[in-house]
N, C-alpha and C positions, 0 to 999 in steps of 0.2 A: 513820788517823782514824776514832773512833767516831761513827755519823750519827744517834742520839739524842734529839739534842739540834738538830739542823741547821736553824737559821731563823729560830732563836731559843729563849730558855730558856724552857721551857714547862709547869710543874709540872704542872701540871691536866690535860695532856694534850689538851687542846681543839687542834685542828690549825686552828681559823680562826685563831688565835691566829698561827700560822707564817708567814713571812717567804719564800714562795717566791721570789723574785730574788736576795735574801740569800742565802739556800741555796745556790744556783747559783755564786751568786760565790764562795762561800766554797770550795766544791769546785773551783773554779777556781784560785784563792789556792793551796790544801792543794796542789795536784799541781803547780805551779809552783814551788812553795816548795822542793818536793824527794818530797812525799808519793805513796810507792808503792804502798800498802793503804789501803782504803775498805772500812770493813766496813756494810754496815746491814739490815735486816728488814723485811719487809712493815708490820710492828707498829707500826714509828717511824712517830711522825708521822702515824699513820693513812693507811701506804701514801705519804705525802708525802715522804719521805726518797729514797726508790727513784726517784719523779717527780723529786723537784730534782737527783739526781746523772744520771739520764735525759738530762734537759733539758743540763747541764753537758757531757755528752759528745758530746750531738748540738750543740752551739755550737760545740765546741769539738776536734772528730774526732781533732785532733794530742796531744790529750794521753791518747788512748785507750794509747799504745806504751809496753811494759812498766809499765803500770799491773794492781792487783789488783782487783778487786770483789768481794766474799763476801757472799753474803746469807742466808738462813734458811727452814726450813721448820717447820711445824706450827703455827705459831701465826702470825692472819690479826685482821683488826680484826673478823672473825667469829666469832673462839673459836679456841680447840684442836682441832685434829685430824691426828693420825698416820697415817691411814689412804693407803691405796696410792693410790685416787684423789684425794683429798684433796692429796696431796704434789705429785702430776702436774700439779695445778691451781693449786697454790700457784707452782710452777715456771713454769709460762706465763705465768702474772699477772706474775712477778716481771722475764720475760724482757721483753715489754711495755713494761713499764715503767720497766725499766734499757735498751732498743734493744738487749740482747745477748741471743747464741743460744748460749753456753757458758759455762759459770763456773770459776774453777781451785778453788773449792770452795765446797759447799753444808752449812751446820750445821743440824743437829737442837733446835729452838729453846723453850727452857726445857721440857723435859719433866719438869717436876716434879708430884712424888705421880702421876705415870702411867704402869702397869704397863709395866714394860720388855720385857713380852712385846708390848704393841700399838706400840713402836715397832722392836724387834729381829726379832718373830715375823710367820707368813705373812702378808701382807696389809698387812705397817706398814710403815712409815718405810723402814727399810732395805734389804727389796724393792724399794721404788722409784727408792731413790738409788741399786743396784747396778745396775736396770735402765738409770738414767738414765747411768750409767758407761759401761756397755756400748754406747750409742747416742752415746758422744762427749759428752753437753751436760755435764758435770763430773767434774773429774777425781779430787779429794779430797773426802772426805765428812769433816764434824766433829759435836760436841756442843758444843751453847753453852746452859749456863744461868747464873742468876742465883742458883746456889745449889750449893756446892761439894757439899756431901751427894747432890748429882745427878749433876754432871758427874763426881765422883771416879768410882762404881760403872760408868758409860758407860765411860769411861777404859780401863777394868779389863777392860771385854770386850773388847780389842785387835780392836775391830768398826773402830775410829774412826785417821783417819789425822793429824785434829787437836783442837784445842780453843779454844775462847776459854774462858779461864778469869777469869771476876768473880769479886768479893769473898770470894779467901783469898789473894792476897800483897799488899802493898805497907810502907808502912815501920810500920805500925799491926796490920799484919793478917797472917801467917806461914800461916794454916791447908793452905796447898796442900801442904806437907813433910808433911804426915801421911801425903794416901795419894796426891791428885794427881801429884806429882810424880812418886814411886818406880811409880806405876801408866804415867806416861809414857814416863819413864826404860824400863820391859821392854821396853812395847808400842812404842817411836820412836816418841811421839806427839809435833807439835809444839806451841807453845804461843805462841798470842795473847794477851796479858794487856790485861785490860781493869779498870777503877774505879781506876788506879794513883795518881790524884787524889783515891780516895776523896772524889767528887761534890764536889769543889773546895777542902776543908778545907787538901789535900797542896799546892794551888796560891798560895793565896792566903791561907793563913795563917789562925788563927782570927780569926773575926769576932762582932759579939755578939750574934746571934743563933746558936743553935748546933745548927741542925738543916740540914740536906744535901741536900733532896731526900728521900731513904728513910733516910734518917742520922738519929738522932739520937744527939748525941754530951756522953758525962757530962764534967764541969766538968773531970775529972783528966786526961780527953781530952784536953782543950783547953787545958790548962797544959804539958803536956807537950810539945804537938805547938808552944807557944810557947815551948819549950828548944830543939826544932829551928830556930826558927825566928830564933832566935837564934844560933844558930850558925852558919846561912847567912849571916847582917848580917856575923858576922863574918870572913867568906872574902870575902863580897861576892859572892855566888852567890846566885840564887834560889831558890828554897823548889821552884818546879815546875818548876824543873831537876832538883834531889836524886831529886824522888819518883819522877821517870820514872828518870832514867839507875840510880836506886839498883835497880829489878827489873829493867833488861837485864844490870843483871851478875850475875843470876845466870844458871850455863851452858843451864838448862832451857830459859828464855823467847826464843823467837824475836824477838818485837816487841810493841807497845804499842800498844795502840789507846785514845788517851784520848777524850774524848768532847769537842765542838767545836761552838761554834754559828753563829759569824760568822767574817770573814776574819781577824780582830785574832788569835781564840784557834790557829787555823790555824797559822797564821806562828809564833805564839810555841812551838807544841807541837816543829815543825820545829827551831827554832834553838836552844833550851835542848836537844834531844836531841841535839844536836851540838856542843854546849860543852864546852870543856875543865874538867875540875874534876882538882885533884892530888889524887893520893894521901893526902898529909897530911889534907884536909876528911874521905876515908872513914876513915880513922885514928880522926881527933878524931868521928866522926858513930855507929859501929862500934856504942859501948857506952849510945848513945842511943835502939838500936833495941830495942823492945818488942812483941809480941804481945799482941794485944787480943781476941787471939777471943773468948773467952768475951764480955767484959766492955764491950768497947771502943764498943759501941753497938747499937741498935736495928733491924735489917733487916726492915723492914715487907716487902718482895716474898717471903721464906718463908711468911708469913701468907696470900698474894693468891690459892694454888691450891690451900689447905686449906678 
């Protein structure tokens, strides 16, 4: 479960705007459901994402056991910062915040346009995640950005033991076969996939409005992705069934982190990743799948740290 979005949909980003109870519950829902990964960042929600899954585990102590949490570093509702104390700070705040004193791993969060030497080199990032290894509080370090031109090159310095990887696979989007992949594939990196909803379009079909959140997506998008969506009707299969289970099959991707706001999308994310779908739908779905890199839309957050 991606935490994002947790409390309610929230484009503007305003956190008065969020549903802390909501939240709560729904982290409650998600782990009950079946849900074993919780990924979220200081960043959501203005730090209020960390607070509502916090609050959810101290309610609720028995659902802490084989549960995951993954959170983030370098980027704070302060800004950017790589730096070695910076990280150590970020890390407390988040412990705080979450009640816990260990993580099974910690990501390097969206470092994009920022030299790879202040988060690889003396003093950054990974000096402090190596020290924080060393002292037990996390055991895995990743890179997570919103920007496959970042996290590929991370990938590639086999510095990284995982990745969430956003917006380069799902049934619209292929970019991660370029170099993601084959750079995971040397280094055994794993792989969290995240947007596999492409910001809701892959869930709920197109609508007429046609813009996603950072999406904006061209007319051709959206006839197309209304051939899919048609041919779910006709299995009788939902649309955000396909788009999840269609990237666990490939062998790369460990798991799916879609993004979730209340109990309702919880539950749904659970149950459709555990439906049965025959062979025959990927058969007939197969010659339906397109690559939209180039074309297929709009990613305003490339724009947000130039």
């Amino acid at each position: 479960m991606g935490t994002g979005f947790l409390g309610g949909r929230n484009p503007s980003g305003d956190p008065s705007e969020l549903d802390e109870e909501l939240g709560v519950e729904t982290v409650i829902e998600a782990i009950e459901a079946g849900c074993s990964l919780i990924d979220t960042a200081p960043i959501y929600g203005q730090t209020k994402s960390e607070v509502m899954i916090g609050k959810a585990l101290r309610a609720r102590p028995d659902l802490r056991e084989g549960l995951i949490v993954t959170t983030k570093v370098g980027q704070t509702v302060e800004g950017r910062d790589y730096s070695y104390d910076a990280i150590m700070r970020n890390v407390e705040a988040s412990q705080q915040r979450l009640g816990m004193e260990s993580f099974e791993i910690l990501y390097v969060h969206d470092a994009i346009n920022v030299p790879m030497e202040n988060v690889l080199g003396k003093g950054g990032t990974l000096e402090a995640l190596r020290k924080l290894q060393d002292d037990g509080v996390v055991r895995f370090i990743g890179t997570a950005a919103n920007d496959p031109d970042t996290n590929g090159p991370f990938i590639e310095t086999g510095e990284f033991d995982v990745a969430v990887v956003a917006d380069a696979w799902s049934l619209l989007n292929q970019q991660a076969q370029h170099l993601i992949f084959p750079a995971a594939k040397k280094y055994n990196v794993g792989i969290a996939l995240a947007t596999p909803h492409e910001r809701g379009l892959l869930a709920t079909g197109p609508k007429a409005n046609n813009r996603y959140l950072n999406r904006r997506f061209s007319s051709e998008i959206i006839a197309h992705v209304g051939k899919l969506q048609n041919l779910c009707v006709e299995f009788d299969i939902p649309l955000v069934a396909v788009s999840l289970q269609w990237c666990l099959r490939h062998p790369m991707i460990s798991t799916v982190i879609p993004g979730v706001a209340n109990p309702a999308e919880a539950r749904q994310n659970i149950e459709v990743g555990s439906m049965e779908i025959p062979e025959s739908f990927w058969q007939e779905l197969e010659p339906l799948i397109n690559d939209w890199t180039e074309s297929r839309y709009v990613v305003e957050i490339k724009n947000k740290f130039k």
